[in-house]
C-alpha positions as CSV (number, residue, x, y, z in Angstrom):
1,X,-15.9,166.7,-51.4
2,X,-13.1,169.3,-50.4
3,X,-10.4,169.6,-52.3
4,X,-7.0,171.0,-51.1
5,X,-6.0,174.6,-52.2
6,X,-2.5,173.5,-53.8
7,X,-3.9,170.6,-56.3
8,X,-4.9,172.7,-59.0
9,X,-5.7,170.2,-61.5
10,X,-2.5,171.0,-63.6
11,X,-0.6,168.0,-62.0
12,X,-2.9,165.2,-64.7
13,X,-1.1,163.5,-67.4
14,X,-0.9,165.9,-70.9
15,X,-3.4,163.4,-73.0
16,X,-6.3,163.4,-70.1
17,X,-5.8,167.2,-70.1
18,X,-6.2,167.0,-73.4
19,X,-9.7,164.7,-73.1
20,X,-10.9,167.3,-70.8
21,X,-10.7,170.1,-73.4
22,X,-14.0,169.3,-75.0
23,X,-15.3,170.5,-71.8
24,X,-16.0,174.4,-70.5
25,X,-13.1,175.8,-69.3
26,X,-14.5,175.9,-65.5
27,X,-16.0,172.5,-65.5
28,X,-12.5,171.1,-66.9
29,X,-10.6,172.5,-63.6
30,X,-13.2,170.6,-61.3
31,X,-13.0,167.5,-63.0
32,X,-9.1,167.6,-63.5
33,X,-9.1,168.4,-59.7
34,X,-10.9,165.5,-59.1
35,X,-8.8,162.9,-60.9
36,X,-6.1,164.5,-59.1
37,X,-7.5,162.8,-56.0
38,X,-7.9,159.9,-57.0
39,X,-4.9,159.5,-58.3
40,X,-3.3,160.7,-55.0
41,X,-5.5,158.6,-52.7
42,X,-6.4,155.4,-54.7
43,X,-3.0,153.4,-52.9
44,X,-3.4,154.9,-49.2
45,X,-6.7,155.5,-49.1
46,X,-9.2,153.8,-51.8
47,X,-12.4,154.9,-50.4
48,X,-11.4,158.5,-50.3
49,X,-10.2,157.9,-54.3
50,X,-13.5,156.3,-54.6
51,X,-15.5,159.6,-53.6
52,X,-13.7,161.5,-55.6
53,X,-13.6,159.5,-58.9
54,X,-18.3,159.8,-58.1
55,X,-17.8,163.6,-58.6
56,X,-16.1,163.3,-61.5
57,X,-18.4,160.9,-63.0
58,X,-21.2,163.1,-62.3
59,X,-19.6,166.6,-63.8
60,X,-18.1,164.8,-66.9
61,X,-19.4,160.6,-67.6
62,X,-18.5,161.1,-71.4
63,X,-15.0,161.2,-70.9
64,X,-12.8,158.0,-70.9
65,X,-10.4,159.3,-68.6
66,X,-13.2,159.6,-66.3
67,X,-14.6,156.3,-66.3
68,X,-11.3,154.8,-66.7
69,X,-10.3,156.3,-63.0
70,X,-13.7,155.4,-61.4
71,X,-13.2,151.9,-62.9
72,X,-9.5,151.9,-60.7
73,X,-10.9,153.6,-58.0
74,X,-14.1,150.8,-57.8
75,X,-11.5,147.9,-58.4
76,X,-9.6,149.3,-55.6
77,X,-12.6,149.0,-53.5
78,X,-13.3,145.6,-54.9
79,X,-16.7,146.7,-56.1
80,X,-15.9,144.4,-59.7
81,X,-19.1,144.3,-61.1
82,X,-18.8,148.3,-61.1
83,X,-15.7,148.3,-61.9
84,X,-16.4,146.3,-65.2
85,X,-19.1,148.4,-66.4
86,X,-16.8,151.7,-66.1
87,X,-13.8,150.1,-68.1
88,X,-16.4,148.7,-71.1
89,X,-17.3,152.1,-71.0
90,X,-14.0,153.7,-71.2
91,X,-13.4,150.6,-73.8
92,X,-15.8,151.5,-76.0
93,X,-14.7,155.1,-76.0
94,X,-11.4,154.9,-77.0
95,X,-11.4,151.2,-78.8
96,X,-7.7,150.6,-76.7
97,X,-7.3,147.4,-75.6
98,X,-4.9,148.8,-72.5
99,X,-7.7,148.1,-69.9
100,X,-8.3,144.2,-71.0
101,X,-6.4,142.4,-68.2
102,X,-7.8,144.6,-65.3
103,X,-11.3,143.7,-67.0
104,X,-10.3,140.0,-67.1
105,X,-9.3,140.2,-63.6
106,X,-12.8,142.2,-62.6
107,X,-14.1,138.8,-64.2
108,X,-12.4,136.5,-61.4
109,X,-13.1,139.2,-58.6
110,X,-17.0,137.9,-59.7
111,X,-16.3,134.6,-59.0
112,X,-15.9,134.3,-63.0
113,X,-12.6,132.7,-63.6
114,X,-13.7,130.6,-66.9
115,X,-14.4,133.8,-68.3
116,X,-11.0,135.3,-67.0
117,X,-9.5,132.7,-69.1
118,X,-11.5,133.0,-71.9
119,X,-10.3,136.6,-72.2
120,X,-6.8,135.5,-72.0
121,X,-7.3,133.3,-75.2
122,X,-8.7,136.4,-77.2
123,X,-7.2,138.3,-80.1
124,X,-7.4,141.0,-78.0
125,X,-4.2,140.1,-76.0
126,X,-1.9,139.9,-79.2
127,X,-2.7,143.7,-79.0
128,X,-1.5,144.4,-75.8
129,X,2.1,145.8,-75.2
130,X,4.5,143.6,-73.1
131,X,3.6,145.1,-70.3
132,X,-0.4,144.0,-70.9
133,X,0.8,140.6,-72.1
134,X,2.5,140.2,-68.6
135,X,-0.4,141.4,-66.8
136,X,-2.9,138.9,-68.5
137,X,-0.6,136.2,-67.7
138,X,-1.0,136.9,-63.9
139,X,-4.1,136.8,-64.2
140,X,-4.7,134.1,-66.0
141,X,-2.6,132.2,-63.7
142,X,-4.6,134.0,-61.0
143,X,-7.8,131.9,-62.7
144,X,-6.1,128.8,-63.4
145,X,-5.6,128.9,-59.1
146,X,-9.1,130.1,-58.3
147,X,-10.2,127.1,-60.1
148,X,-7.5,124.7,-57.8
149,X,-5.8,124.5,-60.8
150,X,-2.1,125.1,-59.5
151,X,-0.1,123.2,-62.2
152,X,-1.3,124.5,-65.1
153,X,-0.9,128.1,-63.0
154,X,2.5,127.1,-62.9
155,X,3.2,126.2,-65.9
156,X,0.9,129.7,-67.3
157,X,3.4,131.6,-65.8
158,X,6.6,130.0,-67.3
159,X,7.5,132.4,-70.1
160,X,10.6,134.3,-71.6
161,X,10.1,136.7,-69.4
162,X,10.1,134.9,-66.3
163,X,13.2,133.3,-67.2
164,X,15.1,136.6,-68.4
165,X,17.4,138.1,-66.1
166,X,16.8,141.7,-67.2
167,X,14.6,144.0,-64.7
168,X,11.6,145.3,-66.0
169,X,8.6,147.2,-64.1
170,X,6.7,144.3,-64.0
171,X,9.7,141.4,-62.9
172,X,9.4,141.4,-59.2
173,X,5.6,140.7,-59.4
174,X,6.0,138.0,-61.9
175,X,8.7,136.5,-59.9
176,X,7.1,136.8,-56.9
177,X,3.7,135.1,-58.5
178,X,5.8,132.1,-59.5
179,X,7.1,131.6,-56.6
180,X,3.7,131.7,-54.6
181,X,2.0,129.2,-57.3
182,X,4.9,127.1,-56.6
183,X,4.9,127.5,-52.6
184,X,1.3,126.4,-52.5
185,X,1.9,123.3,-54.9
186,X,4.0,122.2,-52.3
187,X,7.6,122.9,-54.0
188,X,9.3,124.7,-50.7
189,X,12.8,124.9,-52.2
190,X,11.8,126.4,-55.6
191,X,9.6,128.6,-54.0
192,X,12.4,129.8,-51.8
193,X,14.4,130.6,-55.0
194,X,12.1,132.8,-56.8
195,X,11.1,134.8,-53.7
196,X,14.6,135.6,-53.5
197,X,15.1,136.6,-57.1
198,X,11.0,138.7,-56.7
199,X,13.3,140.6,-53.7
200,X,16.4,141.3,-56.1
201,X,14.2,142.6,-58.2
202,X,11.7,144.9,-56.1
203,X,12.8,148.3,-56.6
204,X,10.1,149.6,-55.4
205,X,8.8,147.6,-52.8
206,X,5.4,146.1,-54.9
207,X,5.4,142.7,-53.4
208,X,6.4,141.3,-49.5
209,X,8.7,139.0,-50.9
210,X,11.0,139.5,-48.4
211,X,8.9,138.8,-46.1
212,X,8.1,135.6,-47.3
213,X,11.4,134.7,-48.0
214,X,12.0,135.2,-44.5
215,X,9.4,132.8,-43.5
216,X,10.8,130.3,-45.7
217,X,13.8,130.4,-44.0
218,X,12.4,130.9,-40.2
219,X,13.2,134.4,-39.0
220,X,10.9,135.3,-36.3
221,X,10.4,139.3,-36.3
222,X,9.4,140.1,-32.5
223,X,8.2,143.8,-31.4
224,X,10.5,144.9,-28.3
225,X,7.3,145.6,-26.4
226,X,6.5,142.0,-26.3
227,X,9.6,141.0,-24.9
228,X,10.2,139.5,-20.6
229,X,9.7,142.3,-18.5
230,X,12.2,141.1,-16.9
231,X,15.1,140.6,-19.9
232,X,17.7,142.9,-20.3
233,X,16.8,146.7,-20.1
234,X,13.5,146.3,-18.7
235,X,12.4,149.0,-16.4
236,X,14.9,151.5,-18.3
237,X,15.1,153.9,-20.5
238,X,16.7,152.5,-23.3
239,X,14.8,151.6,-26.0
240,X,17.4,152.4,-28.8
241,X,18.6,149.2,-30.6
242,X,17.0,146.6,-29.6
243,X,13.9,148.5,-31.2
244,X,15.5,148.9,-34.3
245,X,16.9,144.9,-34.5
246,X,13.5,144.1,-34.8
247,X,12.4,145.8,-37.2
248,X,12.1,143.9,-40.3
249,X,15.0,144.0,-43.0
């Protein structure tokens, strides 16, 4: 797969640069250009990272950094089961316990969610950072909901960190999680509050909270093309504001 002259494989984080130095010098700059890829595309364009993570599986399978970014890449795709298989691999490589959510959550993409929660029982969880121990929470509420389960989803989610009022990377998803488990249990007005406090604190746009809170509350966001031909300004030029009003906060 071509490969843009300007990524030159320098651009991957200093320890998978340092995984790749077991490797010939050459066959090092490939694969690093690779991961590069699939880095760059695996958000805007999965099955182009998906291509790209294949070559670099084929030039260099023994390295964890490589089948940890064809596991992402496949999970992007929502090909789980292959998915799985690369992130044991990458497990067993390195022993970390980093990739254990993500794996528990390739277990409910297969229709698995007992085993989801199984996983978020294990000792391996009191090993994870806080960051990790968030994520296998989602996910374990994730399972509790596949399995129509949406109290004790609920109640999975309740923690000191859902209550805290500090802003962390992973707040507005937690937040936002809450507030969807309690939307679908029927509890409007709750819901309504922790969309609000996912949007306060979605720095960097990760959720559509807004969005939903907006629906909550009944704003209607209409396209100017769909409005009466014959309403104001139809038949003229001007498109300016009324263009820009409807465009979504």
């Amino acid at each position: 797969m071509p490969i843009p002259e300007e990524v030159t494989g320098d651009e991957i984080d200093k320890d998978v640069r340092q995984e790749l130095q077991s490797l010939p010098k050459t066959l090092a700059e490939d694969v690093a250009r690779n991961l590069v890829m699939v880095a760059q595309l695996l958000d805007e364009d999965p099955e182009g990272a998906y291509g790209y993570s294949r070559v670099a599986l084929r030039l260099a399978s023994r390295v964890a950094a490589v089948r940890e970014a064809a596991g992402f890449a496949a999970y992007a795709n929502q090909k789980y089961g292959e998915a799985l298989a690369e992130f044991r691999a990458a497990r067993r490589m390195t022993g970390s316990v980093e990739l254990w959510p993500v794996m528990a959550d390739c277990e409910r993409g297969l229709g698995r969610p007992e085993k989801a929660l199984d996983m978020a029982g294990a000792p391996e969880v009191h090993k994870l950072d806080k960051a990790g121990q968030v994520e296998m929470r989602l996910v374990a509420a994730g399972a509790r909901r596949d399995m129509g389960q949406l109290d004790a989803a609920i109640v999975t989610l309740q923690s000191p960190e859902l209550a805290s009022n500090s802003v962390q990377p992973w707040t507005a998803r937690l937040r936002y999680a809450y507030g969807d488990a309690l939307l679908a249990a029927g509890r409007e007005r709750e819901a309504r509050e922790w969309f609000a406090k996912a949007v306060e604190s979605d720095r960097d746009g990760s959720t559509d909270a807004s969005d939903r809170l907006a629906e909550l509350d009944g704003v209607e966001f209409m396209d100017a093309l769909d409005e009466d031909e014959d309403g104001p300004g139809a038949g003229s030029d001007a498109e300016g504001s009324s263009a820009e009003d409807a465009d979504k906060a």
